[in-house]
PyMOL commands that place a pseudoatom at each C-alpha (Angstrom):
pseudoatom trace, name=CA, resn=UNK, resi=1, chain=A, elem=C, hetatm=0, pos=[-28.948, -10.985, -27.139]
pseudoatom trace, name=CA, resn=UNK, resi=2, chain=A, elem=C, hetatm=0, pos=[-28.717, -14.156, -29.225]
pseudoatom trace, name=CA, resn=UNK, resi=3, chain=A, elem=C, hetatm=0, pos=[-31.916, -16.469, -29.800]
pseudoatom trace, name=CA, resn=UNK, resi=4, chain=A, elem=C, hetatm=0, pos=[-31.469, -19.734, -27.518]
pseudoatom trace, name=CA, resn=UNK, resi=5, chain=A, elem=C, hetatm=0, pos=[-32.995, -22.868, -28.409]
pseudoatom trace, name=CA, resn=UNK, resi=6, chain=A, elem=C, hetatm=0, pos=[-33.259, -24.188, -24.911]
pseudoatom trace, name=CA, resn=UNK, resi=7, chain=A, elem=C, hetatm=0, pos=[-36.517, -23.744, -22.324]
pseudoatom trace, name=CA, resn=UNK, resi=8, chain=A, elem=C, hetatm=0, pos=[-35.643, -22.772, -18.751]
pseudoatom trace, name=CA, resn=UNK, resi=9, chain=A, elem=C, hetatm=0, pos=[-37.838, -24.120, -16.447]
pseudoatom trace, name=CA, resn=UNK, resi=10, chain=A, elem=C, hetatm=0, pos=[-39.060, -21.893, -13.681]
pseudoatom trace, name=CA, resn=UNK, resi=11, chain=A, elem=C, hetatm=0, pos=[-36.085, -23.341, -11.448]
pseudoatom trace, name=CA, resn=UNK, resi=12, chain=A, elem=C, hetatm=0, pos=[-33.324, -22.663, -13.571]
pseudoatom trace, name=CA, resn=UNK, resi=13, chain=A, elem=C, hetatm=0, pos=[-34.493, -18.845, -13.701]
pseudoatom trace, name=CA, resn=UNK, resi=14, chain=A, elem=C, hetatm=0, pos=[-34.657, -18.580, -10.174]
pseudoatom trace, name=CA, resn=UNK, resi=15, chain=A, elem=C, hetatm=0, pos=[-31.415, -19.882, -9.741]
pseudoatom trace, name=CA, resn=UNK, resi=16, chain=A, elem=C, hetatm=0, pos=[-29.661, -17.720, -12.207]
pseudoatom trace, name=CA, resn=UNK, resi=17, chain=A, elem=C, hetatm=0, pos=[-31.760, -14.986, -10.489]
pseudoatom trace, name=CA, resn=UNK, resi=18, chain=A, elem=C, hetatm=0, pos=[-30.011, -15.684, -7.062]
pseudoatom trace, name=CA, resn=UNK, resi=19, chain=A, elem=C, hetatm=0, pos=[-26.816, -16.087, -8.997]
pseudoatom trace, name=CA, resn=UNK, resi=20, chain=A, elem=C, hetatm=0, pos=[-27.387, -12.201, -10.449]
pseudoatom trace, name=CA, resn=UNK, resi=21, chain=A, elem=C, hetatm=0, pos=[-29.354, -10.756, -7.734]
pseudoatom trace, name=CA, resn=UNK, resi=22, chain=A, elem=C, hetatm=0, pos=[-26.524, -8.477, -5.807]
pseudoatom trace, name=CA, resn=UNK, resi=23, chain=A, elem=C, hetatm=0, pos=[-25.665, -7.106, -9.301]
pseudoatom trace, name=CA, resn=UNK, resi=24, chain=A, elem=C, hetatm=0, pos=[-29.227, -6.264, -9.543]
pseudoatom trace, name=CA, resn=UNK, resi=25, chain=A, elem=C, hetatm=0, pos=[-31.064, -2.834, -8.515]
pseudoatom trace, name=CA, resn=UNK, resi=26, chain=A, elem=C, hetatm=0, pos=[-32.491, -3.800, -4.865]
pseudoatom trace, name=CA, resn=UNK, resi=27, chain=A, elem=C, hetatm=0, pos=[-36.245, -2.739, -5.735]
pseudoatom trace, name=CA, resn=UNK, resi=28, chain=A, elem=C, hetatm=0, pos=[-35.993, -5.131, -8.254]
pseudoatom trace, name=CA, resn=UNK, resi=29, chain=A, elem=C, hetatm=0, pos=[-36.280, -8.111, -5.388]
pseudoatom trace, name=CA, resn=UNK, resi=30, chain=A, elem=C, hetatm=0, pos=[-39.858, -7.865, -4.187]
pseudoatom trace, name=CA, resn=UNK, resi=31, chain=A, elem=C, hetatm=0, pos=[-40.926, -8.363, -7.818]
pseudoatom trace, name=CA, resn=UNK, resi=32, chain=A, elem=C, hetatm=0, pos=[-38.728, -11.069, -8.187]
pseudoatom trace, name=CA, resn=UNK, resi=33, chain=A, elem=C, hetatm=0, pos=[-40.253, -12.237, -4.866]
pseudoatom trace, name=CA, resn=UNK, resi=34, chain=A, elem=C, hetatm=0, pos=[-43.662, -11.796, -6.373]
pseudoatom trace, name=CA, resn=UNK, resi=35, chain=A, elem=C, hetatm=0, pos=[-42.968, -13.538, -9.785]
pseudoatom trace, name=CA, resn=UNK, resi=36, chain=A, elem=C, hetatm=0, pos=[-41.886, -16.712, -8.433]
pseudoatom trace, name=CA, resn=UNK, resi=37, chain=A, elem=C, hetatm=0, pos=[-44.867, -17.188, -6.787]
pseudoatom trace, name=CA, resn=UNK, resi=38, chain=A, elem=C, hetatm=0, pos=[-47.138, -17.449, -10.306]
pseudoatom trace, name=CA, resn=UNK, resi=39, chain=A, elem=C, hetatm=0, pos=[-46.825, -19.943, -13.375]
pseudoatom trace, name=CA, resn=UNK, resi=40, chain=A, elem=C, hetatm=0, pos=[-45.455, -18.467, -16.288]
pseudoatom trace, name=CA, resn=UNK, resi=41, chain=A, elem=C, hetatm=0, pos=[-45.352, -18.905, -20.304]
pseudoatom trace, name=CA, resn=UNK, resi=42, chain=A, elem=C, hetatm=0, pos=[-42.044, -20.706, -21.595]
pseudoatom trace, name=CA, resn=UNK, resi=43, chain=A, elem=C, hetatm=0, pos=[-41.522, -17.401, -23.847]
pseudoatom trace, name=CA, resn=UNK, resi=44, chain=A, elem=C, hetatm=0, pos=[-41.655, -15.230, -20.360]
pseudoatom trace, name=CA, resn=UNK, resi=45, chain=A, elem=C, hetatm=0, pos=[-39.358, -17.519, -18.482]
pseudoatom trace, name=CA, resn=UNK, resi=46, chain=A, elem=C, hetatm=0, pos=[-37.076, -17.755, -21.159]
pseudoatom trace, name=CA, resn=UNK, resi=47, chain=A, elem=C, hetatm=0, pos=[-37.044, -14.400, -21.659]
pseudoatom trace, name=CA, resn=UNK, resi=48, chain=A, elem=C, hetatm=0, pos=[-36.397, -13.580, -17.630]
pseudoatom trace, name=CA, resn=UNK, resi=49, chain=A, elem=C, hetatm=0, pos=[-33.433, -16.181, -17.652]
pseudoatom trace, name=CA, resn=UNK, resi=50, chain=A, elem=C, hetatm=0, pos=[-32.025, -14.985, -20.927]
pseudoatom trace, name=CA, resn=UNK, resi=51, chain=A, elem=C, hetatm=0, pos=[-31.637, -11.045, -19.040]
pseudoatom trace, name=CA, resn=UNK, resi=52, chain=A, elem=C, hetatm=0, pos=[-30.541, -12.325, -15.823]
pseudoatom trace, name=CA, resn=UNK, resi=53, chain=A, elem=C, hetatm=0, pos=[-27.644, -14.312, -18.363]
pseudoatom trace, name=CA, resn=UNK, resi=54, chain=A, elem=C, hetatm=0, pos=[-24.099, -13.165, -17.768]
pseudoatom trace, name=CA, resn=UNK, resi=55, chain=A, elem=C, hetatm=0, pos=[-26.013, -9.734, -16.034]
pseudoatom trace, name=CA, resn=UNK, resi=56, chain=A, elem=C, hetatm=0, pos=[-23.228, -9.265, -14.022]
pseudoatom trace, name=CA, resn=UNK, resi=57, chain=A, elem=C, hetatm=0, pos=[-20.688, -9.213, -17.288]
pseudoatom trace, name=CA, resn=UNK, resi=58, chain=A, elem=C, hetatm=0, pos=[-23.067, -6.611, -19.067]
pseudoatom trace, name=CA, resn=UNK, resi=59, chain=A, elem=C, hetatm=0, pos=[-21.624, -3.077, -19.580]
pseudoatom trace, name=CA, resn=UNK, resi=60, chain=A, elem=C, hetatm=0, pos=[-24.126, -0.218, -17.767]
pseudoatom trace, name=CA, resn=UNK, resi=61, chain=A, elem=C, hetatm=0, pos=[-25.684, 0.805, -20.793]
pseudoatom trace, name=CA, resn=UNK, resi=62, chain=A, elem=C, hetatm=0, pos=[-26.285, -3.483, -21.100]
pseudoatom trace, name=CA, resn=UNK, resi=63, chain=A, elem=C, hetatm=0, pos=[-27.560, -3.669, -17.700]
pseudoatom trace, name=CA, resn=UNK, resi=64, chain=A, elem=C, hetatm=0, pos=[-29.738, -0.468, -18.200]
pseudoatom trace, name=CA, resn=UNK, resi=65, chain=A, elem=C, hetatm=0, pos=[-31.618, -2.160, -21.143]
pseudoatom trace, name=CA, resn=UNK, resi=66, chain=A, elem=C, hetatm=0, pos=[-31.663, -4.907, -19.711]
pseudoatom trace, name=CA, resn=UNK, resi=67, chain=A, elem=C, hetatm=0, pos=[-33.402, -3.249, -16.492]
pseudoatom trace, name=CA, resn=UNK, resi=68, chain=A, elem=C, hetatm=0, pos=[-35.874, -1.652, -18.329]
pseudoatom trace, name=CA, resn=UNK, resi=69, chain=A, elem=C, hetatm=0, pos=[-37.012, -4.431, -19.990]
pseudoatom trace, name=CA, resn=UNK, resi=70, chain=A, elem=C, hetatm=0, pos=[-36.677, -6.570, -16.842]
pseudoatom trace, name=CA, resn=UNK, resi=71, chain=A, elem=C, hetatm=0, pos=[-38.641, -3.814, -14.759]
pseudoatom trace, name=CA, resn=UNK, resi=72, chain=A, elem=C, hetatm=0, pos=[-41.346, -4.008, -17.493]
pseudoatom trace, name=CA, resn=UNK, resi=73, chain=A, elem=C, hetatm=0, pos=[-41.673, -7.455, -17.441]
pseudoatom trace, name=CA, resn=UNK, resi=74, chain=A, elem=C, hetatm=0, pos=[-41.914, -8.174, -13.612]
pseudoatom trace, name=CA, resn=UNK, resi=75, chain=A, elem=C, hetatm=0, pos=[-44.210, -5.249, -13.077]
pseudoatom trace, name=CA, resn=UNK, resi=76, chain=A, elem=C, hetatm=0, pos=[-46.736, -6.850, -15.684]
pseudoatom trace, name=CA, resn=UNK, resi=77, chain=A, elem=C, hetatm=0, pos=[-46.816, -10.177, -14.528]
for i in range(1, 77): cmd.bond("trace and resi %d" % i, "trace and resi %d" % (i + 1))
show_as sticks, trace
zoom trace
């Protein structure tokens, strides 16, 4: 994925979240669910929206990667 020189603000990942979210794997939503609720770093948010990006375009080795990391990520907030 390319480098993006733009911030997302905790709203604009949650709405490309809800944008992606029936493309996504459905245990995926309670950590969703449960990362909204905190604060997190710019790099972390950015780094959410930037998977959740065109998600439903990916190819299914894409969207594997992309789970992993995503799965990673939500599990260690």
């Amino acid at each position: 994925m390319s480098e993006c020189k733009l911030d997302h603000s905790q709203a604009d990942v949650k709405k490309k979240y809800e944008s992606q979210a029936s493309f996504l794997p459905d245990e995926m939503q309670p950590l969703f669910e449960q990362f909204f609720e905190k604060e997190h770093v710019q790099e972390l948010l950015n780094e959410v929206f930037h998977l959740l990006k065109k998600y439903d375009l990916a190819s299914d080795e894409e969207k594997s990667e992309r789970n992993n990391r995503l799965f990673l990520v939500l599990e260690n907030v």
